[in-house]
NUGU-972321 format. One record per atom (N, C-alpha, C): x, z, y. Coordinates in steps of 0.1 Angstrom, whole numbers, padded with zeros to 4 digits, always signed. Example, Ala and Ser with C-alpha at 12.3 -4.5 7.8 and 13.67 -1.06 7.14 Angstrom:
<pts>
+0132+0078-0057/+0123+0078-0045/+0132+0078-0033/+0128+0071-0022/+0137+0071-0011/+0129+0079+0000/
</pts>
This chain:
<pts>
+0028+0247+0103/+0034+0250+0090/+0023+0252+0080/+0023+0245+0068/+0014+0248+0058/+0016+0258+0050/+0003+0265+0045/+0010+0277+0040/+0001+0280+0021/-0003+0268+0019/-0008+0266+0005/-0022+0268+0006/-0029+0267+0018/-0041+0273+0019/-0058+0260+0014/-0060+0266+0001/-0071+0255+0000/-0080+0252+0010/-0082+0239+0014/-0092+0231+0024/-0101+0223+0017/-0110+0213+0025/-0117+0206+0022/-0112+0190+0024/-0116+0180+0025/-0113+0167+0027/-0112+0163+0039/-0123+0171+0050/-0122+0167+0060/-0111+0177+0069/-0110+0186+0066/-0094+0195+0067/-0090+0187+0069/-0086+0184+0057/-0070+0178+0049/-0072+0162+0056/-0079+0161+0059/-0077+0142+0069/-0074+0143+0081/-0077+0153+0087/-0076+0162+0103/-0060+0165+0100/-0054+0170+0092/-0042+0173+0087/-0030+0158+0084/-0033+0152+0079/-0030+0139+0081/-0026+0129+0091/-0037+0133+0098/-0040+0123+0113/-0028+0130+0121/-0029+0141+0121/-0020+0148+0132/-0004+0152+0128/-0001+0146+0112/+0006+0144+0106/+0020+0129+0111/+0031+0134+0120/+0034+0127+0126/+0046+0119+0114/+0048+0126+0105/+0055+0122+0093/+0046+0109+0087/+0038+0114+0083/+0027+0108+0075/+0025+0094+0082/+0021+0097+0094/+0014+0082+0103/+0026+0075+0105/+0042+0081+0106/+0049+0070+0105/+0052+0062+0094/+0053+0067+0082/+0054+0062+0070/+0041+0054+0068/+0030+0054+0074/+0018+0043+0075/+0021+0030+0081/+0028+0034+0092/+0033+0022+0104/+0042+0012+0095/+0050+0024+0082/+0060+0015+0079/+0057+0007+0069/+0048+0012+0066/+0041+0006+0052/+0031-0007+0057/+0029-0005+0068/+0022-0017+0077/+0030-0028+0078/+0039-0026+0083/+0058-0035+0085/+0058-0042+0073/+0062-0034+0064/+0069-0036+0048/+0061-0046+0042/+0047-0045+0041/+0036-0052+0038/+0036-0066+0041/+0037-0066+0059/+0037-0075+0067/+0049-0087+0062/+0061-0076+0059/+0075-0085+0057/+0068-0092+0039/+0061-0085+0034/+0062-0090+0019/+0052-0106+0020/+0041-0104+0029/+0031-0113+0032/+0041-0126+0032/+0051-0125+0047/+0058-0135+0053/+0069-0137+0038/+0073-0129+0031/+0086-0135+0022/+0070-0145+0010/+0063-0140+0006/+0055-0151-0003/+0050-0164+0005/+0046-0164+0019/+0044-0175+0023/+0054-0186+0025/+0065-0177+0025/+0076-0190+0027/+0084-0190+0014/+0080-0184+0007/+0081-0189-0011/+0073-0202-0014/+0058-0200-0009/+0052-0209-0013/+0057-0220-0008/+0057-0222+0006/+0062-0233+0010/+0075-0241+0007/+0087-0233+0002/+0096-0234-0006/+0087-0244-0016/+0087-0241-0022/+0078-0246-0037/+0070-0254-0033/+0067-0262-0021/+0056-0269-0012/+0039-0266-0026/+0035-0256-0021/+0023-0253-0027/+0017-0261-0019/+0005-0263-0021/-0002-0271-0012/-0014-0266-0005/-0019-0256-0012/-0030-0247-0004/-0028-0240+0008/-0040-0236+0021/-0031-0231+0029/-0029-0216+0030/-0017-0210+0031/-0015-0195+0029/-0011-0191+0041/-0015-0200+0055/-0009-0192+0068/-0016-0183+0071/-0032-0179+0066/-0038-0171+0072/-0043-0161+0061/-0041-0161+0050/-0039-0153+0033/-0038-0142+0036/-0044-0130+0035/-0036-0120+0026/-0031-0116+0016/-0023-0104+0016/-0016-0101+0005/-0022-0105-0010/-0035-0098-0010/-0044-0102-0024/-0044-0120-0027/-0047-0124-0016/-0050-0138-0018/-0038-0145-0024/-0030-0141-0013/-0015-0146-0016/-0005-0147-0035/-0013-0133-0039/-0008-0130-0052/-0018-0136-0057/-0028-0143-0057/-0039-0147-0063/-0031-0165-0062/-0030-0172-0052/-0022-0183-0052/-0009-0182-0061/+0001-0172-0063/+0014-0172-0065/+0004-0176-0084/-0005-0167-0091/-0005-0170-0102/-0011-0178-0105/-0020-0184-0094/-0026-0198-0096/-0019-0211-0103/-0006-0211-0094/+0008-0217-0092/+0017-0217-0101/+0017-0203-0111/+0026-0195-0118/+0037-0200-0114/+0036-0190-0100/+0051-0190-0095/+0056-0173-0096/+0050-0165-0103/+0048-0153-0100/+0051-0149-0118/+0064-0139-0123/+0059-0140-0138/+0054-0128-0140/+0049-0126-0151/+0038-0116-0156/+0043-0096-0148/+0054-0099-0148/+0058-0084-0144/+0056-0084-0129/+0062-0096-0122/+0061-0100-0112/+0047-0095-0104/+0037-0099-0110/+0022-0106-0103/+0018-0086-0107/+0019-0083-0121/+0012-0069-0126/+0021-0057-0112/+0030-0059-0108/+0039-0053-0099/+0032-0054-0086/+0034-0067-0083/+0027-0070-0069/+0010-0064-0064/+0003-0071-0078/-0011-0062-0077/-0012-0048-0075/-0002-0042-0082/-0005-0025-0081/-0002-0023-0066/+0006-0028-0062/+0010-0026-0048/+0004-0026-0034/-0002-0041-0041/-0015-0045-0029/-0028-0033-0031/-0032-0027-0043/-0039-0021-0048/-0039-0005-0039/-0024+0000-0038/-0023+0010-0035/-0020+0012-0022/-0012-0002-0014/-0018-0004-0002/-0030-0003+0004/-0036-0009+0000/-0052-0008+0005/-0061+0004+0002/-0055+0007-0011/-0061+0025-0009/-0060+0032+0000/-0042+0033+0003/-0038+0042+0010/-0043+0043+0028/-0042+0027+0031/-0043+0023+0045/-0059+0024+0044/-0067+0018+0039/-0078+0017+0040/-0090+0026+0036/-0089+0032+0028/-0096+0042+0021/-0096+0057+0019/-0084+0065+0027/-0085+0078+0029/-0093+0086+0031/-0103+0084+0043/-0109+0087+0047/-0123+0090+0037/-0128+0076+0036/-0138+0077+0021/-0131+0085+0011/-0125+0083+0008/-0114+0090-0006/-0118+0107-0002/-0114+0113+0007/-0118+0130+0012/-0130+0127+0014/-0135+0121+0018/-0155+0125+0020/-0162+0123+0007/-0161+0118-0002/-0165+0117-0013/-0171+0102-0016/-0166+0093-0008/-0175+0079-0013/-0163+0072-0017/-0151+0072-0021/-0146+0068-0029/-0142+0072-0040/-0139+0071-0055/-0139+0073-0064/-0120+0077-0062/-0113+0089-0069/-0105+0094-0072/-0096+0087-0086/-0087+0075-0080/-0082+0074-0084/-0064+0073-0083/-0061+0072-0071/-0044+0073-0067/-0042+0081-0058/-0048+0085-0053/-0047+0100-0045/-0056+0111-0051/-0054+0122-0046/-0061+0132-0051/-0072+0135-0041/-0083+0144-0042/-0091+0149-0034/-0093+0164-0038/-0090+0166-0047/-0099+0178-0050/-0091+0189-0053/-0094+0203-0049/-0085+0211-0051/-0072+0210-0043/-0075+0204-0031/-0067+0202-0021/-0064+0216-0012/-0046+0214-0011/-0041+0226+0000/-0035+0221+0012/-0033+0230+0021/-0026+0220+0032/-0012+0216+0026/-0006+0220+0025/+0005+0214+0015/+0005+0200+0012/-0007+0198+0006/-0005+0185-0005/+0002+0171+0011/+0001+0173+0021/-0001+0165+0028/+0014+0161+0027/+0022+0171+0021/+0036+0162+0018/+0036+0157+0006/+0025+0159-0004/+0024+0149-0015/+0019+0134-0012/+0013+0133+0000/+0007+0120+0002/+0019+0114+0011/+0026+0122+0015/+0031+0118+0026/+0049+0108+0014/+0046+0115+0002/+0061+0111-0003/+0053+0097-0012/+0040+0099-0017/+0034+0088-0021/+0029+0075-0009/+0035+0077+0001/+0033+0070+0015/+0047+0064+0009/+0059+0072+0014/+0070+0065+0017/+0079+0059+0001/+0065+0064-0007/+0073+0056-0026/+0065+0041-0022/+0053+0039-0017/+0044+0027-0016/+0056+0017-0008/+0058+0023+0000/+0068+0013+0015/+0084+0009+0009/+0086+0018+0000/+0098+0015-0006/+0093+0005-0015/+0084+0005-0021/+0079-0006-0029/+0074-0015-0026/+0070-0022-0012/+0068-0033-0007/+0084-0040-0002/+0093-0030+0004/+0105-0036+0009/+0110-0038-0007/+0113-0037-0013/+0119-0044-0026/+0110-0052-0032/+0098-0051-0032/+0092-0065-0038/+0094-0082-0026/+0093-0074-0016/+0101-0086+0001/+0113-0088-0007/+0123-0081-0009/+0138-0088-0014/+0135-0094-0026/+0129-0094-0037/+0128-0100-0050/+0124-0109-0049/+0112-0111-0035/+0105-0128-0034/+0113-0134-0025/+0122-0130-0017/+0130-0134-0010/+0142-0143-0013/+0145-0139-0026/+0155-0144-0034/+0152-0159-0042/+0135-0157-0044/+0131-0169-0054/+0133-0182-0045/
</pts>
């Protein structure tokens, strides 16, 4: 149970890790991602693009879609934030609480055990926002 108690970064990642809420909403966000990767590759190929995007990631993939301008401006500025906050979230936590990443979509500082259900609802806003950008490219 958290009880508002200020920690440090390496706390609060220890807190996280063993955060069985949290690491599933990671797994799903892994999923959600995965499904968005697979709906733009078979957009592209819809649209027979011609470059190859079987082995692309997400970044790449949105870097092809406006290559192509198959992607319109709200579209692509949507999708970037996404990939953006994916890769923060999945990839950079850790740096982000030790101090080698710069503070910018999560917090670090002035952290309580608590906050871990603030990351944990900015986990499951990220995943909801990959499964709806999957249905939007899904549709094109």
């Amino acid at each position: 149970m958290h009880k508002g108690k200020s920690i440090n970064g390496r706390e609060f990642f220890d807190l996280l890790f063993e955060s069985d809420e949290f690491n599933t909403e990671l797994g799903k966000i892994t999923l959600a991602a995965g499904k968005l990767e697979a709906e733009l590759k078979m957009y592209f190929t819809r649209t027979e693009v011609k470059e190859k995007v079987s082995q692309s990631t997400l970044g790449q993939l949105i870097k092809i879609g406006k290559k192509h301008d198959l992607l319109d401006s709200n579209l692509a500025t949507a999708l970037e934030m996404t990939c953006k906050q994916r890769n923060y979230l999945i990839h950079n936590i850790y740096a982000l609480l030790i101090d080698l990443k710069a503070e910018t979509i999560l917090e670090r500082n002035n952290l309580i055990d608590s906050d871990v259900h603030t990351y944990l609802e900015r986990a499951w806003q990220l995943k909801t926002n990959l499964i709806e950008l999957a249905e939007v490219i899904s549709i094109k």
